[in-house]
Every structure is written in structure tokens, then in C-alpha cells.
OpenMM code with the backbone's topology and positions (N, CA, C; nanometers):
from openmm import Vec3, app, unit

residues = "UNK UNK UNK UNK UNK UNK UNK UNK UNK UNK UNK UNK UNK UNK UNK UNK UNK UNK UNK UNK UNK UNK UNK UNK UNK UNK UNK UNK UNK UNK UNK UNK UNK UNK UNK UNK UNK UNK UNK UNK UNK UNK UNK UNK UNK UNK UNK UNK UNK UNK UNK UNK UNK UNK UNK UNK UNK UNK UNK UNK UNK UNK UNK UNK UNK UNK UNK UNK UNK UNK UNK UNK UNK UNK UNK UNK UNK UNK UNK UNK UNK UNK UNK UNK UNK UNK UNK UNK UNK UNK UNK UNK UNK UNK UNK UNK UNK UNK UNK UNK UNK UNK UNK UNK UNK UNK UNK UNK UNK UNK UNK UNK UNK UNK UNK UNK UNK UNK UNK UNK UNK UNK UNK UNK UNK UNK UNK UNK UNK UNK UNK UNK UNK UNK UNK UNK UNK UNK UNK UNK UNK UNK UNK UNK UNK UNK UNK UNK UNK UNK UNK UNK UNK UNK UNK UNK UNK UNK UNK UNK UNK UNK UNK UNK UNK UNK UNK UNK UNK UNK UNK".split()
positions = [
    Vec3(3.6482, -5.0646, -3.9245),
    Vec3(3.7013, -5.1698, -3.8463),
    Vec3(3.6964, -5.3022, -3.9244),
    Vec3(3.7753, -5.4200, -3.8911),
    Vec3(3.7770, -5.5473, -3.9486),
    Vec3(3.8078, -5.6444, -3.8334),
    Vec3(3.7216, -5.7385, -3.8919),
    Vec3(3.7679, -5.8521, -3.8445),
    Vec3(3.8097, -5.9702, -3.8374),
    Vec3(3.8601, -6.0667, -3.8010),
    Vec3(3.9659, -6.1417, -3.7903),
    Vec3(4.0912, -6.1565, -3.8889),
    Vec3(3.9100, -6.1888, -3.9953),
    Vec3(3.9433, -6.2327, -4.1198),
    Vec3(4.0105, -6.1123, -4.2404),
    Vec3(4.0194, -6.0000, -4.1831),
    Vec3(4.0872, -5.9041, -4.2757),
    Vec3(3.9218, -5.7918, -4.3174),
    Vec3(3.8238, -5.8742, -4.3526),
    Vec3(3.6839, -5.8364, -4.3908),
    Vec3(3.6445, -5.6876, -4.3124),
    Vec3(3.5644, -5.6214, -4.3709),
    Vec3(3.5220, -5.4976, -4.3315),
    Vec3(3.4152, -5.5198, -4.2477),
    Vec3(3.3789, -5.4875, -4.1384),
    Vec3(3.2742, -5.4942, -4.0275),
    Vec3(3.2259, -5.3809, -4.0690),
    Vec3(3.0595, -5.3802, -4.0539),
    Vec3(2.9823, -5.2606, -4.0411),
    Vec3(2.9602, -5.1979, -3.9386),
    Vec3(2.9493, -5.1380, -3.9048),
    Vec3(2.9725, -5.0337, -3.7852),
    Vec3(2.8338, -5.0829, -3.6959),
    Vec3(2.8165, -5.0442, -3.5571),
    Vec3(2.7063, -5.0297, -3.5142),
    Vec3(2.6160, -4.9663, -3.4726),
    Vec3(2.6197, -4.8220, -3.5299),
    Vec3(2.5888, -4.7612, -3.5180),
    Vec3(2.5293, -4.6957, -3.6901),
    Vec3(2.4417, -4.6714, -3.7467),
    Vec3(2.3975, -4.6406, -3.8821),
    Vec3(2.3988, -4.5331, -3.8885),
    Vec3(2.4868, -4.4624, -3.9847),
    Vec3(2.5174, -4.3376, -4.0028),
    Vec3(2.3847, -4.2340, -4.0621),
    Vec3(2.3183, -4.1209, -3.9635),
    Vec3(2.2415, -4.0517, -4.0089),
    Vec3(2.2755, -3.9377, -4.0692),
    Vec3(2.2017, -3.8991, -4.1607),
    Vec3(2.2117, -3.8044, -4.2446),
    Vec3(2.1046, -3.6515, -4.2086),
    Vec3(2.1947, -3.5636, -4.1114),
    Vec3(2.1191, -3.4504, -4.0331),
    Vec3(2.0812, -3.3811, -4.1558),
    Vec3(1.9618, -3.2906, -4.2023),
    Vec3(1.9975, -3.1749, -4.2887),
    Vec3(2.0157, -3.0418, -4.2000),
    Vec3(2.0793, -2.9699, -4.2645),
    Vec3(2.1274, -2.8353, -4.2071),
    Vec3(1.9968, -2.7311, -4.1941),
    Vec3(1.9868, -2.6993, -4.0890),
    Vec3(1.8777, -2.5958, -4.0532),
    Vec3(1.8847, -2.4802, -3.9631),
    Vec3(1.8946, -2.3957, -4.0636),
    Vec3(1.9610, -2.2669, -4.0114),
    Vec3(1.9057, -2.1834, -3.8505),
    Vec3(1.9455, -2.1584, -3.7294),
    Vec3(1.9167, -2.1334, -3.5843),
    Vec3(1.8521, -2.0349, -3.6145),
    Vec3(1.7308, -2.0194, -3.5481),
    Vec3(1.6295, -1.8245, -3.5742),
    Vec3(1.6850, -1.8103, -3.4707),
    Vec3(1.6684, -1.6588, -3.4361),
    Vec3(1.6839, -1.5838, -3.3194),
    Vec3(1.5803, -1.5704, -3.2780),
    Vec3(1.5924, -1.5707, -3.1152),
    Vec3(1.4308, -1.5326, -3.0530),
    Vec3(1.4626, -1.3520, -3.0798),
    Vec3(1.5364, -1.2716, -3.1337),
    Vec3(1.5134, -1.1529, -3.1114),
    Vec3(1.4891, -1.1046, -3.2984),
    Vec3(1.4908, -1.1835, -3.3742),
    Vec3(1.4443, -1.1131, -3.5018),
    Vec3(1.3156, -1.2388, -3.5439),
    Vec3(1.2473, -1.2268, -3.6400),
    Vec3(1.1875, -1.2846, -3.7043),
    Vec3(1.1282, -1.2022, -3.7881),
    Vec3(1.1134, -1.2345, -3.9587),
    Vec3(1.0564, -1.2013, -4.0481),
    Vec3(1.1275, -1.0546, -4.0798),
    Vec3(1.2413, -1.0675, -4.0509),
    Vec3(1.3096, -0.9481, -4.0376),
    Vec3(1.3023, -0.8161, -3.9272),
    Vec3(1.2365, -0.8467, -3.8597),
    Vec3(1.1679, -0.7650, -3.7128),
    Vec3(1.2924, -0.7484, -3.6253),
    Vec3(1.3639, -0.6939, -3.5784),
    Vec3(1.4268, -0.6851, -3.4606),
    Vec3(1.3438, -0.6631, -3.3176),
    Vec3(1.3156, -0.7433, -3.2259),
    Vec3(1.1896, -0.7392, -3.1498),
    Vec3(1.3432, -0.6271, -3.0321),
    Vec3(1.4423, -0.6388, -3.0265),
    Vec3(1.5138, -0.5705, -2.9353),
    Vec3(1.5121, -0.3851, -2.9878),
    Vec3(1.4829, -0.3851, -3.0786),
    Vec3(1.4470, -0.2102, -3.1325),
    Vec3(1.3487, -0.1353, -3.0426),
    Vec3(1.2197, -0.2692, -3.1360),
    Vec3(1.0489, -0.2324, -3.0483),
    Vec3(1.0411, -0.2624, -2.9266),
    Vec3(1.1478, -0.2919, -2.8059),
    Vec3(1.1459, -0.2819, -2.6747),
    Vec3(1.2097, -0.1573, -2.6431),
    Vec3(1.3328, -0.1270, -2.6888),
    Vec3(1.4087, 0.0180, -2.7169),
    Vec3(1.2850, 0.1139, -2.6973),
    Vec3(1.1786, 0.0624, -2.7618),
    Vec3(1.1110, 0.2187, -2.8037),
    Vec3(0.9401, 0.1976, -2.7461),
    Vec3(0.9212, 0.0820, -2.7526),
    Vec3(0.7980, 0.0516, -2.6350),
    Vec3(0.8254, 0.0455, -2.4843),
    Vec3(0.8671, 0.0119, -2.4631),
    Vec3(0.9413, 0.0033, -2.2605),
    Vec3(0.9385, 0.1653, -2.2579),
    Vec3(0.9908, 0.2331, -2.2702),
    Vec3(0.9817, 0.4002, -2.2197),
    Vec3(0.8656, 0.4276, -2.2257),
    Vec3(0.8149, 0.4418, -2.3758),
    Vec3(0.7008, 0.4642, -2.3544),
    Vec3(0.5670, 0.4181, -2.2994),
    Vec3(0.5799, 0.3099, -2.2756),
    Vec3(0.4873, 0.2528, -2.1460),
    Vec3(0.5212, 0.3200, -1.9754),
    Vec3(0.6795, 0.3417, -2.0035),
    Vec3(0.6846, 0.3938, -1.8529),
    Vec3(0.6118, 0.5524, -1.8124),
    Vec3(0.6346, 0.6281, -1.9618),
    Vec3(0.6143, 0.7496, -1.9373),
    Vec3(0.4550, 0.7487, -1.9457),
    Vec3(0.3781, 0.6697, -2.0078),
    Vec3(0.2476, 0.6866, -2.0126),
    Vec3(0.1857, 0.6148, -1.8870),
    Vec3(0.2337, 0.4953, -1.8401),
    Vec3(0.1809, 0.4785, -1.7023),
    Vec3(0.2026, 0.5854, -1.5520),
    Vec3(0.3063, 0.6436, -1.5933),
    Vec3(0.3549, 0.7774, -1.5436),
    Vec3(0.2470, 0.8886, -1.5244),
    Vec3(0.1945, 0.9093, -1.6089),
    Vec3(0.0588, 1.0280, -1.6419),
    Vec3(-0.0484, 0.9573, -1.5933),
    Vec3(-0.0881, 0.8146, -1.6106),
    Vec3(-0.1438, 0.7891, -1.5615),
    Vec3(-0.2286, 0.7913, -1.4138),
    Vec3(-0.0917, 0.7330, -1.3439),
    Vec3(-0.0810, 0.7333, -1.2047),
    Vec3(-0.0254, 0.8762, -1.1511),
    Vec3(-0.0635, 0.9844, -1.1698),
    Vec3(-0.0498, 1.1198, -1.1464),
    Vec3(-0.1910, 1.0988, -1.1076),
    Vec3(-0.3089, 1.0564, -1.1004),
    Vec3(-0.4266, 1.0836, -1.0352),
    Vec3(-0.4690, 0.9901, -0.9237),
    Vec3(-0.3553, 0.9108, -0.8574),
    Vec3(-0.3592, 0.8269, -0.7676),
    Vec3(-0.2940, 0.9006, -0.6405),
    Vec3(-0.3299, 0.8837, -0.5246),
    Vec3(-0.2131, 0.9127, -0.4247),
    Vec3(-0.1187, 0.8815, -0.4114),
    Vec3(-0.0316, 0.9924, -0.3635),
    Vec3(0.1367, 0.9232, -0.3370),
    Vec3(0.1772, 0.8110, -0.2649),
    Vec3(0.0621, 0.7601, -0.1894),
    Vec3(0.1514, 0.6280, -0.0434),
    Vec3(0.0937, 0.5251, -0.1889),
    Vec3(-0.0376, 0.5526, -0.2765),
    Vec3(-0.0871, 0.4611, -0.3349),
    Vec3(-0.1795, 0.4001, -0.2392),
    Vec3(-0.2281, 0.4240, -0.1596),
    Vec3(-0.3400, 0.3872, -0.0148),
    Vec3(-0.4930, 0.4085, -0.0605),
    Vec3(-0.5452, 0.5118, -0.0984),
    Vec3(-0.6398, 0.5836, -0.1452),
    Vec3(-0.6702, 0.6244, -0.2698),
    Vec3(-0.7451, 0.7438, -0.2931),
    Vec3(-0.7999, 0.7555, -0.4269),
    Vec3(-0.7924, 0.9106, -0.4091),
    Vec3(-0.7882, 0.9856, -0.5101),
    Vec3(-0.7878, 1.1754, -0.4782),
    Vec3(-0.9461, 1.2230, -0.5190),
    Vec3(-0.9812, 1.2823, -0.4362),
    Vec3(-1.1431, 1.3737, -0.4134),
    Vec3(-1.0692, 1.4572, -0.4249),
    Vec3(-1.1138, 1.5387, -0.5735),
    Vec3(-1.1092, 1.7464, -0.5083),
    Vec3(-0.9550, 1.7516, -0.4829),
    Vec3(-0.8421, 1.6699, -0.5689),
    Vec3(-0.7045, 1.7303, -0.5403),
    Vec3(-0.6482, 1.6611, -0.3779),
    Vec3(-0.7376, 1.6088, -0.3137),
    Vec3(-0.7243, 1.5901, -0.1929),
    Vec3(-0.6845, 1.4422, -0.1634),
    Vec3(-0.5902, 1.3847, -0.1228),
    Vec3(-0.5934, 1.2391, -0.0974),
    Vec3(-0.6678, 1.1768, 0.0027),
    Vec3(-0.7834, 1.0336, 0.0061),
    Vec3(-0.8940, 1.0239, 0.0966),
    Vec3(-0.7870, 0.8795, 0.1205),
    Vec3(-0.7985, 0.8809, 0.2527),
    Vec3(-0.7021, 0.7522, 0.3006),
    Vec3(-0.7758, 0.6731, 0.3494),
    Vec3(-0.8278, 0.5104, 0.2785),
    Vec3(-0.9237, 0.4618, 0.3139),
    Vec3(-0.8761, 0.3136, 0.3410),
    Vec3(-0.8842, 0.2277, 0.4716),
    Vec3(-0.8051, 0.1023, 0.4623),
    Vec3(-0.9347, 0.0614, 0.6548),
    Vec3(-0.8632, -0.0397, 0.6740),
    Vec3(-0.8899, -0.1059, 0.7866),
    Vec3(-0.8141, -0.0354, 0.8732),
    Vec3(-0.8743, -0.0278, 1.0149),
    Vec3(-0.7496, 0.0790, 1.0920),
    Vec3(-0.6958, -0.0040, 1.1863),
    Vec3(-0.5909, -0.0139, 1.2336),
    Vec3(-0.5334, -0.0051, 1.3582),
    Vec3(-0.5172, 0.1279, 1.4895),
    Vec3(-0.5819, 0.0961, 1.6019),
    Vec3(-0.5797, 0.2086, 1.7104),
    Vec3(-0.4621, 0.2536, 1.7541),
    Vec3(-0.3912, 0.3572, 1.7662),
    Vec3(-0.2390, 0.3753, 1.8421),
    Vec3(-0.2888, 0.4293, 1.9312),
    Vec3(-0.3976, 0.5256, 1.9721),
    Vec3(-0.3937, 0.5661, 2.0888),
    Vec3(-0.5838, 0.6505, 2.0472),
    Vec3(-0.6317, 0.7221, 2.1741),
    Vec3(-0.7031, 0.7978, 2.1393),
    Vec3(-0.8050, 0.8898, 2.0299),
    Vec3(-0.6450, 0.9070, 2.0110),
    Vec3(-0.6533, 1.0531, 1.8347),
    Vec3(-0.5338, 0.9673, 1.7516),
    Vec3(-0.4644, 0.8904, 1.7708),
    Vec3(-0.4640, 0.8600, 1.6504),
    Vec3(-0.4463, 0.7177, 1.6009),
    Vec3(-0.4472, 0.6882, 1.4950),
    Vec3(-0.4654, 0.5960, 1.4193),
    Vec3(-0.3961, 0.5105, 1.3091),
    Vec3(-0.3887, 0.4142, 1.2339),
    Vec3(-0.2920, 0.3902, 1.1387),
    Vec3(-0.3516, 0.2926, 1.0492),
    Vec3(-0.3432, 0.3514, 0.9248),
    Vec3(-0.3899, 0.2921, 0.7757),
    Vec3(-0.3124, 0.2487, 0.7083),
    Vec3(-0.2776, 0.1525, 0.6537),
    Vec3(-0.1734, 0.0778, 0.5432),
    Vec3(-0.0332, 0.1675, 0.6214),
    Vec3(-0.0372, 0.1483, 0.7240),
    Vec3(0.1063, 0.1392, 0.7923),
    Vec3(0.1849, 0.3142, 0.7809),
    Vec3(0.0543, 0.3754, 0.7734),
    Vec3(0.0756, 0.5183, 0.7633),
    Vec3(0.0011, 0.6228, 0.8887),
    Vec3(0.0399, 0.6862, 0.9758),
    Vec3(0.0058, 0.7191, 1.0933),
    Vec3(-0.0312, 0.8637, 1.1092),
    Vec3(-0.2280, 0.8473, 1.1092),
    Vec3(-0.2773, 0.9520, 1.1019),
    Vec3(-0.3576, 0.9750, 1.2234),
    Vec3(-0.3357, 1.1486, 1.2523),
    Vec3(-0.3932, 1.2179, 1.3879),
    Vec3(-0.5277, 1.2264, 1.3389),
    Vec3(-0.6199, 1.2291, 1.4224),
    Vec3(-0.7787, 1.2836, 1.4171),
    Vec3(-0.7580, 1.4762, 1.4317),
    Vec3(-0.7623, 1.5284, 1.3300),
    Vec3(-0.7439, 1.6631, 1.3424),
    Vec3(-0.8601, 1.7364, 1.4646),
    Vec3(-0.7938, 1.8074, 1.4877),
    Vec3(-0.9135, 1.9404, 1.5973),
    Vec3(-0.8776, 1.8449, 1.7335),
    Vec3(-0.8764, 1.7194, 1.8063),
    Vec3(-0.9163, 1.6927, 1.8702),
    Vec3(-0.7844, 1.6240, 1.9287),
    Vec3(-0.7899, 1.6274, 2.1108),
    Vec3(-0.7448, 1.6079, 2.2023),
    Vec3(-0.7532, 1.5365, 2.2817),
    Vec3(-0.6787, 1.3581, 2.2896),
    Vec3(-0.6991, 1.3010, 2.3603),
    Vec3(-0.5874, 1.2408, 2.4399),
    Vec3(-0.6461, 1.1553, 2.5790),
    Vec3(-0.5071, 1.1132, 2.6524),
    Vec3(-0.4200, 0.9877, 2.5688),
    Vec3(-0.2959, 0.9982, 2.6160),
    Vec3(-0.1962, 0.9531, 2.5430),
    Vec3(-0.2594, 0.7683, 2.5879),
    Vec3(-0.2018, 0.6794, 2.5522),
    Vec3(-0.2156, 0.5258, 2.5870),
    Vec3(-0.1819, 0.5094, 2.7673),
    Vec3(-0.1101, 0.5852, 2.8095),
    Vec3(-0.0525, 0.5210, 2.9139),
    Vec3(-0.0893, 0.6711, 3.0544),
    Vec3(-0.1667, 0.7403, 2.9634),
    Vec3(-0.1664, 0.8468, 3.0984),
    Vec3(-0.2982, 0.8334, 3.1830),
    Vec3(-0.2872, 0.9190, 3.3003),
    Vec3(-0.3828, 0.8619, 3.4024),
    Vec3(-0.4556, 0.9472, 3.4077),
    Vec3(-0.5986, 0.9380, 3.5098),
    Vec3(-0.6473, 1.0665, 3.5325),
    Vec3(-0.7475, 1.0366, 3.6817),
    Vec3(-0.7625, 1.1256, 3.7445),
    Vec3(-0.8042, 1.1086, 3.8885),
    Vec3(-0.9590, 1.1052, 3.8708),
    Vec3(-1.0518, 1.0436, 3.8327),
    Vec3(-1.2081, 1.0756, 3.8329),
    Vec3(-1.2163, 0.9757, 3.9890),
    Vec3(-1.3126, 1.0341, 4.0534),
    Vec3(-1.4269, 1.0717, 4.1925),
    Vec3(-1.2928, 0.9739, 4.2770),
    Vec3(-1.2075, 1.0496, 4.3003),
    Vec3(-1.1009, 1.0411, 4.4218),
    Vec3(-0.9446, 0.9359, 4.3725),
    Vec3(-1.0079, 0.8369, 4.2216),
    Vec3(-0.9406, 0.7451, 4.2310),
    Vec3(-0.8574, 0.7792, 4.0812),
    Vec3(-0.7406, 0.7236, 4.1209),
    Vec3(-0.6860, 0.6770, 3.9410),
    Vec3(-0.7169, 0.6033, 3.8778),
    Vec3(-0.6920, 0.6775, 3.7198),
    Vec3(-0.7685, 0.5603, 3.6478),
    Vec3(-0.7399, 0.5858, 3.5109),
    Vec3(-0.6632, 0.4654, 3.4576),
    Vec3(-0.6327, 0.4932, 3.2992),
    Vec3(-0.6931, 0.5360, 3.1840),
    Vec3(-0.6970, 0.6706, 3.1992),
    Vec3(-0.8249, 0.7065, 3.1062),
    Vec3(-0.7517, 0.7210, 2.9554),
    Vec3(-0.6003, 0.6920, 2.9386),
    Vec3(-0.6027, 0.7262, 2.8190),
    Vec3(-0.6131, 0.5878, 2.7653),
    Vec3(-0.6237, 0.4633, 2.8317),
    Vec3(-0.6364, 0.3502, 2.7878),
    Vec3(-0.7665, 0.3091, 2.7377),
    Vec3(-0.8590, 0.3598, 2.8459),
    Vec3(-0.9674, 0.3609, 2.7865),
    Vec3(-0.9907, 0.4457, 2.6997),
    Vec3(-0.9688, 0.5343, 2.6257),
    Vec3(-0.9985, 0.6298, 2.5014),
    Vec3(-0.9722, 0.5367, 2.4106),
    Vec3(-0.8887, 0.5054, 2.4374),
    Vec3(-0.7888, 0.4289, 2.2719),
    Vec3(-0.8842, 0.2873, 2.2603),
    Vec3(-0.9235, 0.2270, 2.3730),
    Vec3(-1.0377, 0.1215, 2.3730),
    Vec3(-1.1761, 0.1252, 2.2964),
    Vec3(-1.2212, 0.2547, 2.3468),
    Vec3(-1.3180, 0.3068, 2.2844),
    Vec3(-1.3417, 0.3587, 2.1674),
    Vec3(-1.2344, 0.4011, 2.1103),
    Vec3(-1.1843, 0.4291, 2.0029),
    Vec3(-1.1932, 0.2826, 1.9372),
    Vec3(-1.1472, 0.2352, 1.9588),
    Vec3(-1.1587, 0.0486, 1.8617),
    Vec3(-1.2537, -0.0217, 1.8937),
    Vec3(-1.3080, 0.0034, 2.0267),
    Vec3(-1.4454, -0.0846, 1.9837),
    Vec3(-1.5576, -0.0329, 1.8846),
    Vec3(-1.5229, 0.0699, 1.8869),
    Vec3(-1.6062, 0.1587, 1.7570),
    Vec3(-1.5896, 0.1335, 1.6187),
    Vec3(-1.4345, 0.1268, 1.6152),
    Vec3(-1.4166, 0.1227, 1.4912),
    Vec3(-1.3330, 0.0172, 1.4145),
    Vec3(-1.3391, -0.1349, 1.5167),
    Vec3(-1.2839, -0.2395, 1.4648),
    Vec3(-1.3198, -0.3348, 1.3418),
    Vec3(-1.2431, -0.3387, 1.2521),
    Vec3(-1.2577, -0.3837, 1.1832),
    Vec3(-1.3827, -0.3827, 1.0921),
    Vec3(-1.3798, -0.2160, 1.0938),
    Vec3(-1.4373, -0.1767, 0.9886),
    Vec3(-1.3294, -0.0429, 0.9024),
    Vec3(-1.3699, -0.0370, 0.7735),
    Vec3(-1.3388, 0.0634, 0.7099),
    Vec3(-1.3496, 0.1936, 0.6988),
    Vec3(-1.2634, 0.2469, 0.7351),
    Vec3(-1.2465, 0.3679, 0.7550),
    Vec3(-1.1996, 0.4810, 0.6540),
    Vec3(-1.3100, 0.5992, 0.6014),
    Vec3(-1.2327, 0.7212, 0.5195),
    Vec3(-1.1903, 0.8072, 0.5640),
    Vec3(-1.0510, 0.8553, 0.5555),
    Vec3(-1.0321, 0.9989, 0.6148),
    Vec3(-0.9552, 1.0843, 0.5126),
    Vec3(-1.0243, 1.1843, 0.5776),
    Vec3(-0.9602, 1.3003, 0.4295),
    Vec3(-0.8635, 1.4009, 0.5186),
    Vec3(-0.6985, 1.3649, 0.4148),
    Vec3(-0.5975, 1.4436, 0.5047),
    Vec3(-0.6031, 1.6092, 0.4875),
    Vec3(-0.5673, 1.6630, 0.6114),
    Vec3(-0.6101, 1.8525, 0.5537),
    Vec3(-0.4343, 1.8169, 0.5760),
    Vec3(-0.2842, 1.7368, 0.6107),
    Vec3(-0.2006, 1.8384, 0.6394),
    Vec3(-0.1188, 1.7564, 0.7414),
    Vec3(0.0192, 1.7985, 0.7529),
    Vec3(0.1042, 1.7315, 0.8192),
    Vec3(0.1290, 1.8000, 0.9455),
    Vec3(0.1489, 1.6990, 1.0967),
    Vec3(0.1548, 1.7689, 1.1956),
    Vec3(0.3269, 1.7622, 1.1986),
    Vec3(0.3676, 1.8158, 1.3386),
    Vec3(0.4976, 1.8688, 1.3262),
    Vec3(0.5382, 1.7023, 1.3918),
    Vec3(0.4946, 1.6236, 1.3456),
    Vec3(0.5952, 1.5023, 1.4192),
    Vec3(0.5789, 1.3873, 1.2888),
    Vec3(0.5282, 1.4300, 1.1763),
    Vec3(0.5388, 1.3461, 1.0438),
    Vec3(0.3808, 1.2755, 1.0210),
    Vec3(0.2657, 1.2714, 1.1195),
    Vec3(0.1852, 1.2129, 1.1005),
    Vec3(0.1154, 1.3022, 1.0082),
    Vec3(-0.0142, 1.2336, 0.9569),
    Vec3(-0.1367, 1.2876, 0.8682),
    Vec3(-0.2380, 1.3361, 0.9384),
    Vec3(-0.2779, 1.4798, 0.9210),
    Vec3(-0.4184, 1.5546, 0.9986),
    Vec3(-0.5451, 1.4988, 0.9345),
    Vec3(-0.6306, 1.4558, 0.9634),
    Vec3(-0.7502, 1.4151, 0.9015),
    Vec3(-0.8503, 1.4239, 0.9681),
    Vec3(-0.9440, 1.4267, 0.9196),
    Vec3(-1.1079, 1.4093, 0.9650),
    Vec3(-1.1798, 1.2974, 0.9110),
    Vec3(-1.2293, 1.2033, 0.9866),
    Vec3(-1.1882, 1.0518, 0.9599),
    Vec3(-1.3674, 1.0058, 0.9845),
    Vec3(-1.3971, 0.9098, 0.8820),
    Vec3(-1.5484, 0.9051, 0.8889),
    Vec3(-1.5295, 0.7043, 0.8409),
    Vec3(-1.6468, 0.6417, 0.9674),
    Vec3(-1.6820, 0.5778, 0.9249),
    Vec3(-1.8140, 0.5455, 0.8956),
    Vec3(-1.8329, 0.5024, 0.7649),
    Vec3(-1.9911, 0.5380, 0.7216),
    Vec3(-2.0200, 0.6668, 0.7118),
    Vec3(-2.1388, 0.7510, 0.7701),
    Vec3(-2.1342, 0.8584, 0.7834),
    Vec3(-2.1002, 0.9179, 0.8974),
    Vec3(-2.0485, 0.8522, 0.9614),
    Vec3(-2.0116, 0.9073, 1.1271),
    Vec3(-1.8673, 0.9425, 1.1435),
    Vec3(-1.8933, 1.0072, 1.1958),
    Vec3(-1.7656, 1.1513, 1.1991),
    Vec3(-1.6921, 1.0633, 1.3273),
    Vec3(-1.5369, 1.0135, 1.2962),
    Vec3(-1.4541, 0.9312, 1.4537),
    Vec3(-1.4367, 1.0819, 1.5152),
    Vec3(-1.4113, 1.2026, 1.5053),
    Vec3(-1.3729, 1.2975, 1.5557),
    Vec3(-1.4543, 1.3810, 1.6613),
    Vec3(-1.5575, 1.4018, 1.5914),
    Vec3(-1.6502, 1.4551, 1.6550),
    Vec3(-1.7034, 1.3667, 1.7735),
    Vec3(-1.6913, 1.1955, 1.7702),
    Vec3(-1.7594, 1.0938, 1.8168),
    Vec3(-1.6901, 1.0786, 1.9464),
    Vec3(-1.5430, 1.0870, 1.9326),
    Vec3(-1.4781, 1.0882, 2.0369),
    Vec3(-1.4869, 1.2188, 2.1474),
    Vec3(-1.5205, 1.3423, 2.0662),
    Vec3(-1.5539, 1.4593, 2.1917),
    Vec3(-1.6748, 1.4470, 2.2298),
    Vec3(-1.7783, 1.3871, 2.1860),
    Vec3(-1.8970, 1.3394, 2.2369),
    Vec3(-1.9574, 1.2815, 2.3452),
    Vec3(-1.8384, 1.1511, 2.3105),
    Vec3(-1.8622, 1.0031, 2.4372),
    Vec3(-1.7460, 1.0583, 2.5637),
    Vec3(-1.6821, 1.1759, 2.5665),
    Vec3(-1.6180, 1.2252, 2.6753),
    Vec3(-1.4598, 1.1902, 2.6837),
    Vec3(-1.4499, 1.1294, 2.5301),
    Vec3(-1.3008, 1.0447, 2.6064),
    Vec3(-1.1971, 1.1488, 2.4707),
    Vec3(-1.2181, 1.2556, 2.4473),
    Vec3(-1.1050, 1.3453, 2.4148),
    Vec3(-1.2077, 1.5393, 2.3845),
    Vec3(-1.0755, 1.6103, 2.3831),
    Vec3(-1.1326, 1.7514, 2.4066),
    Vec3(-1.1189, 1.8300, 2.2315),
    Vec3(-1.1896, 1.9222, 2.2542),
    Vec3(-1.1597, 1.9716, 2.1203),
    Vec3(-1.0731, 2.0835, 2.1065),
    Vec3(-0.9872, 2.1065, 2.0395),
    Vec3(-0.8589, 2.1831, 2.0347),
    Vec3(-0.9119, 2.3128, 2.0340),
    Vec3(-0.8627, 2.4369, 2.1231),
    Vec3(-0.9604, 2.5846, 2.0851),
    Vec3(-0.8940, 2.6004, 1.9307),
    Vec3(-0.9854, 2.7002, 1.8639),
    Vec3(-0.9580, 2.7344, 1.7262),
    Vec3(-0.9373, 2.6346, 1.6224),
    Vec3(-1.0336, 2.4863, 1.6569),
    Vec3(-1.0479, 2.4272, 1.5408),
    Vec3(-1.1309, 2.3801, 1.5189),
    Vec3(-1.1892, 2.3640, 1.4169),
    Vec3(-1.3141, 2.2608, 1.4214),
    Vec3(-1.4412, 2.3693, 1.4784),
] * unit.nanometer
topology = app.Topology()
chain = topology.addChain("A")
for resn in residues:
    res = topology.addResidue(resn, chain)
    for name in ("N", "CA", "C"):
        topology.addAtom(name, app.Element.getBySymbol(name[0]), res)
């Protein structure tokens, strides 16, 4: 540019002098292709965490005793006999109790006895931890188990205190 006078103006801006510096890749360095060694590490991490977790249970809930999956969590009561662990819904095997909502006539009167089972059932076992070891699937998708908290048997505990029956030929 010039001005008025014909004269050369200096710019305002001072011309820098970049040097050239060649871009790395985030996927090579030192000659490495890091996209190969994912090619060939990623599988094999999958297949070896794979073998791994072959000695875990299938819901992933528990831990395996003896081939056997032990389903161990905080419970929620559904009814009587049965129960529910990490959102998985297991029967108290051998044993027979009234449903949530059925009745039963003791000394002339009605009286919600399957409400109270399922009561009794949780005041027992609220909010504590519960193990149960599954033998087996019943015909409506739930888990058969024999269910212990501490050393106390919920199965046996419930034909005890009167509030369910024991199935003939089990247990």
C-alpha cells in the first residue's frame, strides 16, 4: 500500500515466519499403527473376559457353589412363598402358602391370612440379606430355591410359625 505521497507504507500487521511441522497421527507413532493392536487386542480381551465370566451366574446376581447358582441380594416380599432378588422372582421350594389376597375362616370369622403370611414373611426378613440356592424352574418362569437367612432356613420357618404347608413329596 502507499500513501499520499506515492511512498510505500508498511503494513500493520508484521509478517511471521511459521516453520513447517509435519501433523502426527493419533493412530501411528514411532511407526506403530495403534489401529492394528486394537484389530488384535479388542477380541482378544473379549474372548478372554468371556472364559472368564463362565464362572459367574447367568442373571450376574450371585456367585456359583458346586455348579449351582446361590442368589444372594436384599429381598422384596411378593407374597407368602415367594420372593424377589435383583428383580428376579423366586418360589420358596417344598412349601405352600396363601396367595396375597386370599382369605381363610379361623374360629367363625374371615380373615386375610394370605396377607398376613406375606407380612410375616417380611417382618422376618426385611432388609436383610438373603441366600438362596436355586434347585430349578417352576412351570410359570420363577426360580425353586431353598432360601436361608443367616443360618435360618425362610422355608422351613414359614411351615413352622403356621403361615404355609409343606408340599407332600418334598422336602
Amino acid at each position: 500500500m502507499q500513501d499520499w505521497r506515492g511512498r510505500r507504507r508498511p503494513s500493520k500487521r508484521p509478517s511471521v515466519v511459521v516453520p513447517f511441522v509435519p501433523r502426527r497421527s493419533l493412530w501411528r507413532v514411532d511407526g506403530i499403527d495403534f489401529r492394528l493392536m486394537l484389530a488384535f487386542i479388542l477380541p482378544l480381551a473379549f474372548v478372554v473376559g468371556g472364559m472368564l465370566a463362565r464362572d459367574v451366574a447367568s442373571d450376574g446376581t450371585g456367585i456359583v457353589e458346586n455348579g449351582e447358582a446361590a442368589i444372594v441380594g436384599v429381598v422384596s416380599v411378593i407374597d407368602g412363598d415367594t420372593i424377589e432378588i435383583h428383580c428376579r422372582r423366586i418360589r420358596l421350594e417344598g412349601i405352600d402358602a396363601p396367595e396375597s389376597k386370599q382369605t381363610c375362616i379361623r374360629d367363625g370369622a374371615t380373615e386375610r391370612c394370605g396377607q398376613r403370611a406375606a407380612f410375616h414373611l417380611s417382618d422376618r426378613i426385611s432388609r436383610l440379606v438373603v441366600s438362596c440356592e436355586s434347585t430349578g424352574i417352576d412351570c410359570y418362569g420363577r426360580t425353586l430355591a431353598i432360601c436361608n437367612e443367616g443360618c435360618d432356613d425362610l422355608n422351613g420357618m414359614m411351615v413352622r410359625d403356621g403361615h404355609g404347608g409343606r408340599l407332600p413329596g418334598v422336602l
